[in-house]
PDB file of the backbone (N, CA, C, O) and the ligand in Angstrom, with CONECT records:
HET     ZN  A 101       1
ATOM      1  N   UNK A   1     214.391  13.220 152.391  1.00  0.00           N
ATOM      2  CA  UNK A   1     214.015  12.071 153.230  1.00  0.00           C
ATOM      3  C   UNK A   1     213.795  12.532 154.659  1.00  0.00           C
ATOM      4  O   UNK A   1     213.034  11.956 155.437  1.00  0.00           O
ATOM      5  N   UNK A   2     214.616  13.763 154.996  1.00  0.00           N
ATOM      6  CA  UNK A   2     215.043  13.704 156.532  1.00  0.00           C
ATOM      7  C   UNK A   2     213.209  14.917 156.658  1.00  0.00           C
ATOM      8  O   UNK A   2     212.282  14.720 157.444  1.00  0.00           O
ATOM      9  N   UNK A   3     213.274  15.648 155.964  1.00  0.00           N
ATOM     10  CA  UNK A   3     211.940  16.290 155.559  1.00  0.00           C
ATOM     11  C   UNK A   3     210.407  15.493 156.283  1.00  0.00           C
ATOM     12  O   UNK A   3     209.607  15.875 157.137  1.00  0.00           O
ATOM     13  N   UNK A   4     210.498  14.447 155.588  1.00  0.00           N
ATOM     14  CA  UNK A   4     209.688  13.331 155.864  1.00  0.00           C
ATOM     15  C   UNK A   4     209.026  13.044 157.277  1.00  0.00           C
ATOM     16  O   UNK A   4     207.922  12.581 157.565  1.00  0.00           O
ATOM     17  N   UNK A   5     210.115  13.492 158.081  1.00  0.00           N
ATOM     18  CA  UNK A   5     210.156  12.935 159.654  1.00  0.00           C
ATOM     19  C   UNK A   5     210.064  14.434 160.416  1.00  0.00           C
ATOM     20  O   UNK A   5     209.876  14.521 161.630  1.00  0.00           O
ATOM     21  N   UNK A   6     210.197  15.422 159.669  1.00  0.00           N
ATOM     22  CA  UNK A   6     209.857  16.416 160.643  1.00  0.00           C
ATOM     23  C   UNK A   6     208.299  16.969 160.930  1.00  0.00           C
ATOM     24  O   UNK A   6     207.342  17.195 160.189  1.00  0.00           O
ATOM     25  N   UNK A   7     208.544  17.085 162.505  1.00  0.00           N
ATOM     26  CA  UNK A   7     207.060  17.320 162.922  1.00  0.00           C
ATOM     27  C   UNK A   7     207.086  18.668 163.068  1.00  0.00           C
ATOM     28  O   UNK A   7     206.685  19.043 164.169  1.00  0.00           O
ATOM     29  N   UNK A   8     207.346  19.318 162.494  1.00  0.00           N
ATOM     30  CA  UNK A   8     206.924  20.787 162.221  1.00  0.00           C
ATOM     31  C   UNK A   8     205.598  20.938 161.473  1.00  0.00           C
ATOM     32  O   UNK A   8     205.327  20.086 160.627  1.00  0.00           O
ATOM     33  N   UNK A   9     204.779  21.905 161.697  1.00  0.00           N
ATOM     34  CA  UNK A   9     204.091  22.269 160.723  1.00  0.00           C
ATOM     35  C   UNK A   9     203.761  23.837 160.914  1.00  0.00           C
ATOM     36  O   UNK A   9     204.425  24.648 161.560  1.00  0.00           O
ATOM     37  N   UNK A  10     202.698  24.039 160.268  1.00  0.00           N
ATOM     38  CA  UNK A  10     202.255  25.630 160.095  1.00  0.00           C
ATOM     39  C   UNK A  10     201.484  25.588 159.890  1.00  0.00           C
ATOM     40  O   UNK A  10     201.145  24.953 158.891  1.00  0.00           O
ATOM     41  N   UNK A  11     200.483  26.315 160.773  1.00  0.00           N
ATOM     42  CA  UNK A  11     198.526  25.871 160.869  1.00  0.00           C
ATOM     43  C   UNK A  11     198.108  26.800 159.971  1.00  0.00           C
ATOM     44  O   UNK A  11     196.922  26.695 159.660  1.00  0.00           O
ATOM     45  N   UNK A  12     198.846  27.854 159.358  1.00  0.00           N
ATOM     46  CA  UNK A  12     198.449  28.813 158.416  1.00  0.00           C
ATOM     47  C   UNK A  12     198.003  28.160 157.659  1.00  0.00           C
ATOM     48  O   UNK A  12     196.992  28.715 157.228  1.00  0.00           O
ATOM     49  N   UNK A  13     198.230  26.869 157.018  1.00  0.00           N
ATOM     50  CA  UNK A  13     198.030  26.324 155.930  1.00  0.00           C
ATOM     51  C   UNK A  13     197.155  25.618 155.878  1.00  0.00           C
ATOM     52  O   UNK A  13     196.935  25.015 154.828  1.00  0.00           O
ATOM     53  N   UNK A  14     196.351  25.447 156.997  1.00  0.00           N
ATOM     54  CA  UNK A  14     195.596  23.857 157.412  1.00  0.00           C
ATOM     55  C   UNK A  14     194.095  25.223 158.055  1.00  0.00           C
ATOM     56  O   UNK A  14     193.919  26.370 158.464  1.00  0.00           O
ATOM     57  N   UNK A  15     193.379  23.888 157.688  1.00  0.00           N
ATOM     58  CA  UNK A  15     191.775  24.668 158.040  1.00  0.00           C
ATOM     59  C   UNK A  15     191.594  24.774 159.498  1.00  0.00           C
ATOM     60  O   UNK A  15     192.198  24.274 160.447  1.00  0.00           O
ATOM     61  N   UNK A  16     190.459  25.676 159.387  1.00  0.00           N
ATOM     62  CA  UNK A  16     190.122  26.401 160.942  1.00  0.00           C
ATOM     63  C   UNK A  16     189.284  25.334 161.443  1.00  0.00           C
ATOM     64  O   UNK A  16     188.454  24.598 160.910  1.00  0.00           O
ATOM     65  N   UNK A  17     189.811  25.479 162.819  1.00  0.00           N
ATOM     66  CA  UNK A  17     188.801  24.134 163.554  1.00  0.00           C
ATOM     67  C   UNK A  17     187.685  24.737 164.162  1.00  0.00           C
ATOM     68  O   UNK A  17     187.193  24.304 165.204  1.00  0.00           O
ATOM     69  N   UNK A  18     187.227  25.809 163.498  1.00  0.00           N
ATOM     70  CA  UNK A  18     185.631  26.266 163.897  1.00  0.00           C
ATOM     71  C   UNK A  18     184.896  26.289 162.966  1.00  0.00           C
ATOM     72  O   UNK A  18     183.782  25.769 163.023  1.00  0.00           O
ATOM     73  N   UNK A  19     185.440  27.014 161.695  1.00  0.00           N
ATOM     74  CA  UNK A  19     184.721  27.094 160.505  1.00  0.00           C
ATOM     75  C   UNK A  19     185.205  26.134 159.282  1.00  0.00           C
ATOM     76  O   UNK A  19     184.637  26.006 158.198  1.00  0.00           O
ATOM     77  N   UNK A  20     186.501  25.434 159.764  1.00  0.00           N
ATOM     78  CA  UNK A  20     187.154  24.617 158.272  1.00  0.00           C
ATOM     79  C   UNK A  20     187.182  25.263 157.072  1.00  0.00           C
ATOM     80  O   UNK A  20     186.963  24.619 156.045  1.00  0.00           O
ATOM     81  N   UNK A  21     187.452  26.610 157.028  1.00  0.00           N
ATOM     82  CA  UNK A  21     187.689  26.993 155.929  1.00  0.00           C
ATOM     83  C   UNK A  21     189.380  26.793 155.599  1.00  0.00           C
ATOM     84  O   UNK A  21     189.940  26.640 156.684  1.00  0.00           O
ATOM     85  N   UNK A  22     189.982  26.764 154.912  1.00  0.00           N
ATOM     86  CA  UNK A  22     191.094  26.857 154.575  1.00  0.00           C
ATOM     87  C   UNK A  22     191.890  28.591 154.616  1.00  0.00           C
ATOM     88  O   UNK A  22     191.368  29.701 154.716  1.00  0.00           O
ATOM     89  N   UNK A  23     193.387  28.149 154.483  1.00  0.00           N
ATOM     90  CA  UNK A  23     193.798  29.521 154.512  1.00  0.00           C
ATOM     91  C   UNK A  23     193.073  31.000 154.829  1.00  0.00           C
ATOM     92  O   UNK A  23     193.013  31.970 154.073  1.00  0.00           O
ATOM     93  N   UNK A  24     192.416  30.832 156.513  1.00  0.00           N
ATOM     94  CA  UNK A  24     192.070  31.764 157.302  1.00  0.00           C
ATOM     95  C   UNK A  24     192.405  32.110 158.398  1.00  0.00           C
ATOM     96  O   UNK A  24     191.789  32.889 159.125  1.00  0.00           O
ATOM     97  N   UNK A  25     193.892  31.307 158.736  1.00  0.00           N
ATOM     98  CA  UNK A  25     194.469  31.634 160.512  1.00  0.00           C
ATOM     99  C   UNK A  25     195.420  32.554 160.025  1.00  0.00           C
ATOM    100  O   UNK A  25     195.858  32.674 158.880  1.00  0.00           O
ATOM    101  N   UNK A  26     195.733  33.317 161.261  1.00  0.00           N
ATOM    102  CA  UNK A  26     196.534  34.180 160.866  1.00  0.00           C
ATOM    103  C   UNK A  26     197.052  33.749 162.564  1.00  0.00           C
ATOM    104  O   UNK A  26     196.330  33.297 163.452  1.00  0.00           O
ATOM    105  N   UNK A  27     198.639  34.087 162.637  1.00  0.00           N
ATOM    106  CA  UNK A  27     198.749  34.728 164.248  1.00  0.00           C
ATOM    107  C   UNK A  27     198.518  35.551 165.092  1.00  0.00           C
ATOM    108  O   UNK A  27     198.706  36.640 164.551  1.00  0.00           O
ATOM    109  N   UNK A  28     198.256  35.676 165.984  1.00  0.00           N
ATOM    110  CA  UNK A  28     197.132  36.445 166.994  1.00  0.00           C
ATOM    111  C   UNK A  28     198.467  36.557 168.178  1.00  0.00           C
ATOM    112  O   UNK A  28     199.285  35.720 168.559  1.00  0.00           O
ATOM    113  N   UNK A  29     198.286  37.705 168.463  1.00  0.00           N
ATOM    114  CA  UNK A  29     199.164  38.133 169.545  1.00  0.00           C
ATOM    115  C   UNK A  29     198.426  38.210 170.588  1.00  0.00           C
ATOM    116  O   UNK A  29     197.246  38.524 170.743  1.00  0.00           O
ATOM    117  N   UNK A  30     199.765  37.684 171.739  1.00  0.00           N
ATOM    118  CA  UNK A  30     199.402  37.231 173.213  1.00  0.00           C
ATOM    119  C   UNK A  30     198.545  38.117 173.644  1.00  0.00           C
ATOM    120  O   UNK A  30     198.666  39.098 172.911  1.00  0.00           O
ATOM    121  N   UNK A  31     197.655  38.326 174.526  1.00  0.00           N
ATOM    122  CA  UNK A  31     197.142  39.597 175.197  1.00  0.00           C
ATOM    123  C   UNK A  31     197.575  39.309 176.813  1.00  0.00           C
ATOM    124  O   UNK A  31     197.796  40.271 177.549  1.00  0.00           O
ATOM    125  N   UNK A  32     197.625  38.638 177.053  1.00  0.00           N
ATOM    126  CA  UNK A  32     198.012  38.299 178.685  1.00  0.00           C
ATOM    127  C   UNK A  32     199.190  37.331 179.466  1.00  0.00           C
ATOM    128  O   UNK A  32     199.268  36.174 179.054  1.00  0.00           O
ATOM    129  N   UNK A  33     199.810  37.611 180.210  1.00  0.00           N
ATOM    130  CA  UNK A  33     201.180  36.474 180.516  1.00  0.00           C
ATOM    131  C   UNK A  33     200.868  35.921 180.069  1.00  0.00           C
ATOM    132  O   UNK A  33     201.265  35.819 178.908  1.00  0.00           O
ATOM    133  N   UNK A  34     199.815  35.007 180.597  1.00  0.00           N
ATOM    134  CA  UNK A  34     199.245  33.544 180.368  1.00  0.00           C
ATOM    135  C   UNK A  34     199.355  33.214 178.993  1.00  0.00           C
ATOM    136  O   UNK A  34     199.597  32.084 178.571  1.00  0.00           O
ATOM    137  N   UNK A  35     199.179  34.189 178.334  1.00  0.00           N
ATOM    138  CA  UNK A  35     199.404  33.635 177.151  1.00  0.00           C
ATOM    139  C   UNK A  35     200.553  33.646 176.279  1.00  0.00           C
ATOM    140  O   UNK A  35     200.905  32.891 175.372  1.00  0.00           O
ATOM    141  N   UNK A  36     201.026  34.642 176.757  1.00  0.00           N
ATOM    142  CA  UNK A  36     202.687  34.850 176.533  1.00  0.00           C
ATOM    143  C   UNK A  36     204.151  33.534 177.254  1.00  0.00           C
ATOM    144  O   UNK A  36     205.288  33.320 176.833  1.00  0.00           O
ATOM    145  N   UNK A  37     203.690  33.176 177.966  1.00  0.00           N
ATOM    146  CA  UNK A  37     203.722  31.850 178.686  1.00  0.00           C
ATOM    147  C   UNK A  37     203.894  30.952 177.940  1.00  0.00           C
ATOM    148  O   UNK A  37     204.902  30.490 177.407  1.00  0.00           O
ATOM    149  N   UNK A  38     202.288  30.571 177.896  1.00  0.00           N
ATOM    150  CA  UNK A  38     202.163  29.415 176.958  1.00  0.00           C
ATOM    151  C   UNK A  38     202.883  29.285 175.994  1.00  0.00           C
ATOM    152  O   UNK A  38     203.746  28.420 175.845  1.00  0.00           O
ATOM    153  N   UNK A  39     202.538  30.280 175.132  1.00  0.00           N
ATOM    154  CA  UNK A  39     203.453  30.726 173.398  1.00  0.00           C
ATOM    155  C   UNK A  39     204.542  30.364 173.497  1.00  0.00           C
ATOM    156  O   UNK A  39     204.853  29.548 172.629  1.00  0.00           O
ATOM    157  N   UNK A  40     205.637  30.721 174.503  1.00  0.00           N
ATOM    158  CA  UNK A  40     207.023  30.793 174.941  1.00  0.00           C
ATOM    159  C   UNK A  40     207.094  29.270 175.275  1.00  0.00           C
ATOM    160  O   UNK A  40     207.887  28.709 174.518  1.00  0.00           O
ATOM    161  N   UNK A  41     206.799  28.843 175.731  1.00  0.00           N
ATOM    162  CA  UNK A  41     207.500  27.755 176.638  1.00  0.00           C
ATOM    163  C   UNK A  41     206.698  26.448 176.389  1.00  0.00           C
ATOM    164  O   UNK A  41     207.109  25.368 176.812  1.00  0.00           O
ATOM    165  N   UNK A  42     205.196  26.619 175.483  1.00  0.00           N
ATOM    166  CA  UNK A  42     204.902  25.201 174.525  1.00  0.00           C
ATOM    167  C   UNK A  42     204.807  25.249 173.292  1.00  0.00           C
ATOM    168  O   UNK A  42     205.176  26.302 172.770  1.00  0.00           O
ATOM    169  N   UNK A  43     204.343  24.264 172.494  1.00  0.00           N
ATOM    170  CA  UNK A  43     204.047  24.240 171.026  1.00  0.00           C
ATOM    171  C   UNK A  43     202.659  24.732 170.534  1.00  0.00           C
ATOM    172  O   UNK A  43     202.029  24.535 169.495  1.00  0.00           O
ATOM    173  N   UNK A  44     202.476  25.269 171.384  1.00  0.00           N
ATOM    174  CA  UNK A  44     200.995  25.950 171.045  1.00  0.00           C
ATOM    175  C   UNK A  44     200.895  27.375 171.130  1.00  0.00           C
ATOM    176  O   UNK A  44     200.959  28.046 172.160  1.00  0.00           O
ATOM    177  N   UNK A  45     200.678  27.914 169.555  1.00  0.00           N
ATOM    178  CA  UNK A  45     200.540  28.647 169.042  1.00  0.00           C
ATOM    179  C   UNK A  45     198.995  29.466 168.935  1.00  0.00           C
ATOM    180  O   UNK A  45     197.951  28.838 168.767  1.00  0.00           O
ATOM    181  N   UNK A  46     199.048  30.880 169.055  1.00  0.00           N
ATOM    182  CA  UNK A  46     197.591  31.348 169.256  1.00  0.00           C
ATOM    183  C   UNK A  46     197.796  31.999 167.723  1.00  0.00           C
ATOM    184  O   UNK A  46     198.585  32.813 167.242  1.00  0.00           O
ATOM    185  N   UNK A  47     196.611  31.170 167.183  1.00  0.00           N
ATOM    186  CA  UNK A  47     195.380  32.279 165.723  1.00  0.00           C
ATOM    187  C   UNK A  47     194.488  32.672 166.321  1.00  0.00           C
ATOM    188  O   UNK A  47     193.958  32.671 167.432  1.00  0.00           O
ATOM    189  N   UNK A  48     194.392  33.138 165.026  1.00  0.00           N
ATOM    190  CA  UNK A  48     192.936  33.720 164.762  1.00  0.00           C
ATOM    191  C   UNK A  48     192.347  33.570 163.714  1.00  0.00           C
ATOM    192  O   UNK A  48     193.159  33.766 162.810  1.00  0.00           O
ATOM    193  N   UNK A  49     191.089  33.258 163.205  1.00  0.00           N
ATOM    194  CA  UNK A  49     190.544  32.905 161.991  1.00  0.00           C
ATOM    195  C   UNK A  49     189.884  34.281 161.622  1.00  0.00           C
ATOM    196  O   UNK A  49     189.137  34.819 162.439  1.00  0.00           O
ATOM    197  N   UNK A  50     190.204  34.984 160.142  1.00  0.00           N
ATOM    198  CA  UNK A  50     190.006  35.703 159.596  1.00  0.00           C
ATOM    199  C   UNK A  50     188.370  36.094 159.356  1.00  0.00           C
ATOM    200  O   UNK A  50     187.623  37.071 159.420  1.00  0.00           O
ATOM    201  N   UNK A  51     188.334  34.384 158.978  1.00  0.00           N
ATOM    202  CA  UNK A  51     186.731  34.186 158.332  1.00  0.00           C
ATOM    203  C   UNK A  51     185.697  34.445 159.406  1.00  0.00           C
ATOM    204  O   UNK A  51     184.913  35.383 159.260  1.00  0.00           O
ATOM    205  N   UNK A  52     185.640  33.504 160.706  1.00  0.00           N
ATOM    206  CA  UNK A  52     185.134  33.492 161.791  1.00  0.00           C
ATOM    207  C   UNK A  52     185.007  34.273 163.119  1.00  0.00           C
ATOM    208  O   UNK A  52     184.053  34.369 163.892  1.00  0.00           O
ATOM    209  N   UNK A  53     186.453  34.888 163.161  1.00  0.00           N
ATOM    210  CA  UNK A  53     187.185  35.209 164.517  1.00  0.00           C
ATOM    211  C   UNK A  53     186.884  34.431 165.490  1.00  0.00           C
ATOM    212  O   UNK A  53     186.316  34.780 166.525  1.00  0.00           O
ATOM    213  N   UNK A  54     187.373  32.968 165.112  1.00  0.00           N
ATOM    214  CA  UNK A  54     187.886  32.122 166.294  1.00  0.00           C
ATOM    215  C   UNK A  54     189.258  32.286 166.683  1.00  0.00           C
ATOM    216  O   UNK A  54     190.073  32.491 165.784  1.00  0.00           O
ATOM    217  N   UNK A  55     189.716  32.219 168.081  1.00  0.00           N
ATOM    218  CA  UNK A  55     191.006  32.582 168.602  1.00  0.00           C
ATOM    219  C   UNK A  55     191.495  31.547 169.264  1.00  0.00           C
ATOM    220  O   UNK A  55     191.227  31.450 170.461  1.00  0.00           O
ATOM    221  N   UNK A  56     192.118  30.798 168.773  1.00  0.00           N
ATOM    222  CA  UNK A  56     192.689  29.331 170.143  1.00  0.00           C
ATOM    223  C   UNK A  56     194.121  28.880 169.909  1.00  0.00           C
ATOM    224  O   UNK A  56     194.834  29.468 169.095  1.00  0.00           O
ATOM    225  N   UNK A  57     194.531  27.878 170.591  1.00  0.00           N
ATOM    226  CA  UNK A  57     195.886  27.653 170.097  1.00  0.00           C
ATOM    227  C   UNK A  57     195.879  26.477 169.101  1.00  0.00           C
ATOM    228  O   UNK A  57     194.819  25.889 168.884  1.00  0.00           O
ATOM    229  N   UNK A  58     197.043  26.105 168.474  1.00  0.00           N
ATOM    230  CA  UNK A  58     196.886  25.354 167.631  1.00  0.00           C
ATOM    231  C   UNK A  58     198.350  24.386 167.988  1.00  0.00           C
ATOM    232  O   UNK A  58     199.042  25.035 168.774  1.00  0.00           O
ATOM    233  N   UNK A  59     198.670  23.727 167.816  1.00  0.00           N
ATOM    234  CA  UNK A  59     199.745  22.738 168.287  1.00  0.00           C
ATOM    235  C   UNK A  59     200.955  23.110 166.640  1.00  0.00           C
ATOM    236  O   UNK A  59     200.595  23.183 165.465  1.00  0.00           O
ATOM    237  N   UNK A  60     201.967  23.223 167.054  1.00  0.00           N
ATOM    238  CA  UNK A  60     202.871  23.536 166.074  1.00  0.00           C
ATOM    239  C   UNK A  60     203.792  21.871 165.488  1.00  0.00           C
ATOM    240  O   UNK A  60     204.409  21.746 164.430  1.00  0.00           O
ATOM    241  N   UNK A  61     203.639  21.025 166.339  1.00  0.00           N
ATOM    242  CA  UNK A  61     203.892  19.644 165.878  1.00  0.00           C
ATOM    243  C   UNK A  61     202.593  19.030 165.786  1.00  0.00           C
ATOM    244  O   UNK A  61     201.501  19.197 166.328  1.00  0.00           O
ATOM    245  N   UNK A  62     203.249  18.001 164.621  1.00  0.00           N
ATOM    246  CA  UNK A  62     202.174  17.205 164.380  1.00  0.00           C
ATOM    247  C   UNK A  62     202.788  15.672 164.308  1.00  0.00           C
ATOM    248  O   UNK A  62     203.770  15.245 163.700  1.00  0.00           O
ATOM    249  N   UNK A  63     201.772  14.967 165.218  1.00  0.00           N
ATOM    250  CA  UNK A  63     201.898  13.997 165.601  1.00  0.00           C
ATOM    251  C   UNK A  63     201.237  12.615 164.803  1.00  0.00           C
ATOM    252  O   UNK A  63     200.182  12.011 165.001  1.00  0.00           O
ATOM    253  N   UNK A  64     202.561  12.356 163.621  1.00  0.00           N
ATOM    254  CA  UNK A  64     202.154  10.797 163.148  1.00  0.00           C
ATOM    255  C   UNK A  64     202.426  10.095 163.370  1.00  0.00           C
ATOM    256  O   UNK A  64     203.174   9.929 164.333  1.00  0.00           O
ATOM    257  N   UNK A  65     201.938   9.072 162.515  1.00  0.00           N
ATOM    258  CA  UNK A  65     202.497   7.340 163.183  1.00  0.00           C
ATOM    259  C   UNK A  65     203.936   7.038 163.003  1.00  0.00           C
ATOM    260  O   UNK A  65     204.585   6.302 163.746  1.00  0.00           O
ATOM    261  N   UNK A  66     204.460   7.762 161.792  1.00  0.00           N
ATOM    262  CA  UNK A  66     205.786   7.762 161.804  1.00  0.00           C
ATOM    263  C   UNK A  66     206.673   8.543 161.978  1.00  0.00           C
ATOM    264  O   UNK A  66     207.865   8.290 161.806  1.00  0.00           O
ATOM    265  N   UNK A  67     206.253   9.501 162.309  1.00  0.00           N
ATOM    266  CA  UNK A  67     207.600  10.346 163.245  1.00  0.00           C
ATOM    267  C   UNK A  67     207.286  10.194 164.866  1.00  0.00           C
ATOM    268  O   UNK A  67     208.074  10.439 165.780  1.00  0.00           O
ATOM    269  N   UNK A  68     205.723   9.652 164.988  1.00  0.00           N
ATOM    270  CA  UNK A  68     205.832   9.485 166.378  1.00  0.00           C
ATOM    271  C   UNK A  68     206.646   8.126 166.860  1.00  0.00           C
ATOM    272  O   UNK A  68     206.962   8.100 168.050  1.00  0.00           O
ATOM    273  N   UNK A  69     206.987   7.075 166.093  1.00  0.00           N
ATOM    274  CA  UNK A  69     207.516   6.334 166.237  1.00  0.00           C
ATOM    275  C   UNK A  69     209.197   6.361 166.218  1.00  0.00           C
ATOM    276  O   UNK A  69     210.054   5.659 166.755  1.00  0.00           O
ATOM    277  N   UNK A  70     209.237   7.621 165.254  1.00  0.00           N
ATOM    278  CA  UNK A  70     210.718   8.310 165.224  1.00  0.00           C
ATOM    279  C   UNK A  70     210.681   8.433 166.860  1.00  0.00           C
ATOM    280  O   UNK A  70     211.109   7.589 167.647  1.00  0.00           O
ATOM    281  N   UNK A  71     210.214   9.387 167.103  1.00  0.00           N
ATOM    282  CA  UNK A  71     209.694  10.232 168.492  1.00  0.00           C
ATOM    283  C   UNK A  71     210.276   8.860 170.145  1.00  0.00           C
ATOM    284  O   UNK A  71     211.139   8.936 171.020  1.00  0.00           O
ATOM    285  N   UNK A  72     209.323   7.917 169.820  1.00  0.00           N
ATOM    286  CA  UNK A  72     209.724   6.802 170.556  1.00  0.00           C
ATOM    287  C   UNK A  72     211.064   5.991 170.553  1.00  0.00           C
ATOM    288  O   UNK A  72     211.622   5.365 171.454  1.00  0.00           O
ATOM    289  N   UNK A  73     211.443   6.241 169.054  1.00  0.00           N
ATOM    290  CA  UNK A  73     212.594   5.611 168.878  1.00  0.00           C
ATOM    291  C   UNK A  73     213.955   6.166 169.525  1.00  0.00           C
ATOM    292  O   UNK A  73     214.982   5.638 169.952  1.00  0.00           O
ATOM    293  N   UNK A  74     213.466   7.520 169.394  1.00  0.00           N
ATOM    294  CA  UNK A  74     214.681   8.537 170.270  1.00  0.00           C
ATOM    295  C   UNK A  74     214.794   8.778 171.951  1.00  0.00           C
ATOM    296  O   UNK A  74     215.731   9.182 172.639  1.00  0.00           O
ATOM    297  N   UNK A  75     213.372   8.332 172.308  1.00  0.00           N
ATOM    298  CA  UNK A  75     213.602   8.273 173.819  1.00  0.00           C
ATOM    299  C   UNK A  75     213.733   6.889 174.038  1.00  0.00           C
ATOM    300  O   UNK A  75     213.651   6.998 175.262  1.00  0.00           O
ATOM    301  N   UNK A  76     213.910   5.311 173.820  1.00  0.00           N
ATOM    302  CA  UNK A  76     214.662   4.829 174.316  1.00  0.00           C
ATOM    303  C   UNK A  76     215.896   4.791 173.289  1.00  0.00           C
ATOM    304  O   UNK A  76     216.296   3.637 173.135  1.00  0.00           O
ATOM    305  N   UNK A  77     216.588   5.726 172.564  1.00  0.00           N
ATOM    306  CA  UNK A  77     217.670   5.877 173.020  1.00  0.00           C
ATOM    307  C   UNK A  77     218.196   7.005 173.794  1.00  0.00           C
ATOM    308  O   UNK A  77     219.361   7.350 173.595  1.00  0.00           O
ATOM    309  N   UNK A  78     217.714   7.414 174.364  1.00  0.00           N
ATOM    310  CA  UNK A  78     217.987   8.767 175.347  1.00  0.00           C
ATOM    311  C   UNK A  78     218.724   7.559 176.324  1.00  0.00           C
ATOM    312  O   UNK A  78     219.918   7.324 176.514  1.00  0.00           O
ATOM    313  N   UNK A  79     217.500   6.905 176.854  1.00  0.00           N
ATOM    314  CA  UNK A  79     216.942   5.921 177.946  1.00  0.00           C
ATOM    315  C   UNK A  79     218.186   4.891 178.092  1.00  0.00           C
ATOM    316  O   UNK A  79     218.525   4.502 179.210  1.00  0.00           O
ATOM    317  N   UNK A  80     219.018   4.359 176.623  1.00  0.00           N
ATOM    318  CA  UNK A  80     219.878   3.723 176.660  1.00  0.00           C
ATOM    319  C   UNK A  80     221.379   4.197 176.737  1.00  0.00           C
ATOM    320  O   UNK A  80     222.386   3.540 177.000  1.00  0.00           O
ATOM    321  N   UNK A  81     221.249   5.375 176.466  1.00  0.00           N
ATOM    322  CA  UNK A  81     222.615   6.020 176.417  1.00  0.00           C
ATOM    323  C   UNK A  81     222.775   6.228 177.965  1.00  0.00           C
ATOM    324  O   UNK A  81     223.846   6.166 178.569  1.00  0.00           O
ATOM    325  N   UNK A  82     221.662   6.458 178.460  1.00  0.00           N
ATOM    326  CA  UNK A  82     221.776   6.741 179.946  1.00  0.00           C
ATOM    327  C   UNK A  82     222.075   6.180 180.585  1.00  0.00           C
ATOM    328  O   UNK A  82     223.002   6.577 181.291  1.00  0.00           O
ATOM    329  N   UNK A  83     221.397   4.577 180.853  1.00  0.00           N
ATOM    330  CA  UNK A  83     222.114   3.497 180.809  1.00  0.00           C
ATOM    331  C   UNK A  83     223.251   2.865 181.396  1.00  0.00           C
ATOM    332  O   UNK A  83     223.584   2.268 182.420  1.00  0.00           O
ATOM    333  N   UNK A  84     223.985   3.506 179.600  1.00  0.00           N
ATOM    334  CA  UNK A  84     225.612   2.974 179.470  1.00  0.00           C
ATOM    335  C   UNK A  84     226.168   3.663 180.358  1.00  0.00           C
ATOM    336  O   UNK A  84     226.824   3.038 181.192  1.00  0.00           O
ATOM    337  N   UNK A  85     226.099   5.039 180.465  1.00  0.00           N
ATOM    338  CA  UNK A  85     226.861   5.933 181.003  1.00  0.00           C
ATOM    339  C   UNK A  85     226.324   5.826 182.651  1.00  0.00           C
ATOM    340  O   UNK A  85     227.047   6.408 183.460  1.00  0.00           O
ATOM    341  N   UNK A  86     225.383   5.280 183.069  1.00  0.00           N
ATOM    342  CA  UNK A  86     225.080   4.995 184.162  1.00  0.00           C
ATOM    343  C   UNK A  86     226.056   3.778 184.541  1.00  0.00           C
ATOM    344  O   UNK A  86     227.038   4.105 185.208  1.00  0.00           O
ATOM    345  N   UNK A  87     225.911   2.265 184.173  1.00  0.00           N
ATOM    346  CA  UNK A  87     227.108   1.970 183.758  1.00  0.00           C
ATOM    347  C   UNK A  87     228.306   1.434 183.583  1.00  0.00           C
ATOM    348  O   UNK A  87     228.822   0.322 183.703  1.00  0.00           O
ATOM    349  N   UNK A  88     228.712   2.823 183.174  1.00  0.00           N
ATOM    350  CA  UNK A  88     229.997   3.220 183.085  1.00  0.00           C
ATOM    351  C   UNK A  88     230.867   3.793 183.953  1.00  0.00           C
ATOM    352  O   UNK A  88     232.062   3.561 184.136  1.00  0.00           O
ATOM    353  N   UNK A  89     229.872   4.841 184.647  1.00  0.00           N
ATOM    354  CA  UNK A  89     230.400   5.522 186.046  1.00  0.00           C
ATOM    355  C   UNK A  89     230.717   4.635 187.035  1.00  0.00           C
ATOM    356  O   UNK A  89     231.665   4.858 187.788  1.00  0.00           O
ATOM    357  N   UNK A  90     229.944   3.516 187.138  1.00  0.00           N
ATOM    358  CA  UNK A  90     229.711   2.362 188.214  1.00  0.00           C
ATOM    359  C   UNK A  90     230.725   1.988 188.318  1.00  0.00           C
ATOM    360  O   UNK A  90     231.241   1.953 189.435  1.00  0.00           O
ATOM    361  N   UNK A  91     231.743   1.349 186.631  1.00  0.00           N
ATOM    362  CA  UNK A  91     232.533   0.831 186.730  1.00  0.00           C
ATOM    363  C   UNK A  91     233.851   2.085 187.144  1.00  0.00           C
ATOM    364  O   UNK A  91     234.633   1.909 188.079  1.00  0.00           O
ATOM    365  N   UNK A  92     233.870   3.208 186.322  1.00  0.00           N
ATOM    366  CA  UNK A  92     234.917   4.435 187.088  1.00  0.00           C
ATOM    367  C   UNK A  92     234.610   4.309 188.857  1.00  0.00           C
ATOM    368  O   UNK A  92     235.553   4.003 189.586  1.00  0.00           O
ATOM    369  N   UNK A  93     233.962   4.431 189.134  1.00  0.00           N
ATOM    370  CA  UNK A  93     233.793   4.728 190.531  1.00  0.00           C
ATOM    371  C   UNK A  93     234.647   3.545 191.313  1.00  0.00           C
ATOM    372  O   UNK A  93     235.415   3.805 192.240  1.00  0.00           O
ATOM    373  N   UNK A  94     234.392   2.123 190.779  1.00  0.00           N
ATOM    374  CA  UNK A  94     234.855   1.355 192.047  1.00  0.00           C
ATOM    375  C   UNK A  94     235.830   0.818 191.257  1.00  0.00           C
ATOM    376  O   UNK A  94     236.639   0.020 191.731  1.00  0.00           O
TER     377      UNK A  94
HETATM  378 ZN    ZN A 101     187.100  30.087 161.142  1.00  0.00          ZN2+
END
């Protein structure tokens, strides 16, 4: 069930957005900070298409209607826990 809701994926598996062939990305190593950067510190992942040699990033989540709604559901409760504990201090404090 919990499966269901994860926005993981793996573009290995999913077609090339130049040629749409199927099972032709492979991972492509950084060549420059910038891209070592990116890789590191977002969800975007650099291929390469086997078939084509297209090279771009590819987003490692995937964004549906229902985990994006998971997604929403968890920031206001971030939003509410914060809140309480906002508060809560109010009331510790005075
Ligand atoms: Zn391709």
């Amino acid at each position: 069930m919990f499966k269901q809701f994860s926005m993981k994926r793996n573009p290995i598996y999913e077609r090339c957005p130049s040629c749409s062939q199927p099972n032709t990305l492979h991972r492509s190593r950084a060549r420059s900070l910038k891209e070592n950067i990116i890789k590191k510190f977002t969800f975007f992942k650099l291929y390469r298409c086997k078939n084509c040699g297209w090279r771009g990033y590819i987003s490692t989540l995937k964004f549906t209607k229902t985990n994006f709604r998971y997604f929403l559901f968890y920031i206001g409760l971030v939003l509410l826990v914060i809140l309480i504990v906002r508060k809560v201090l109010e009331i510790v404090v005075r």
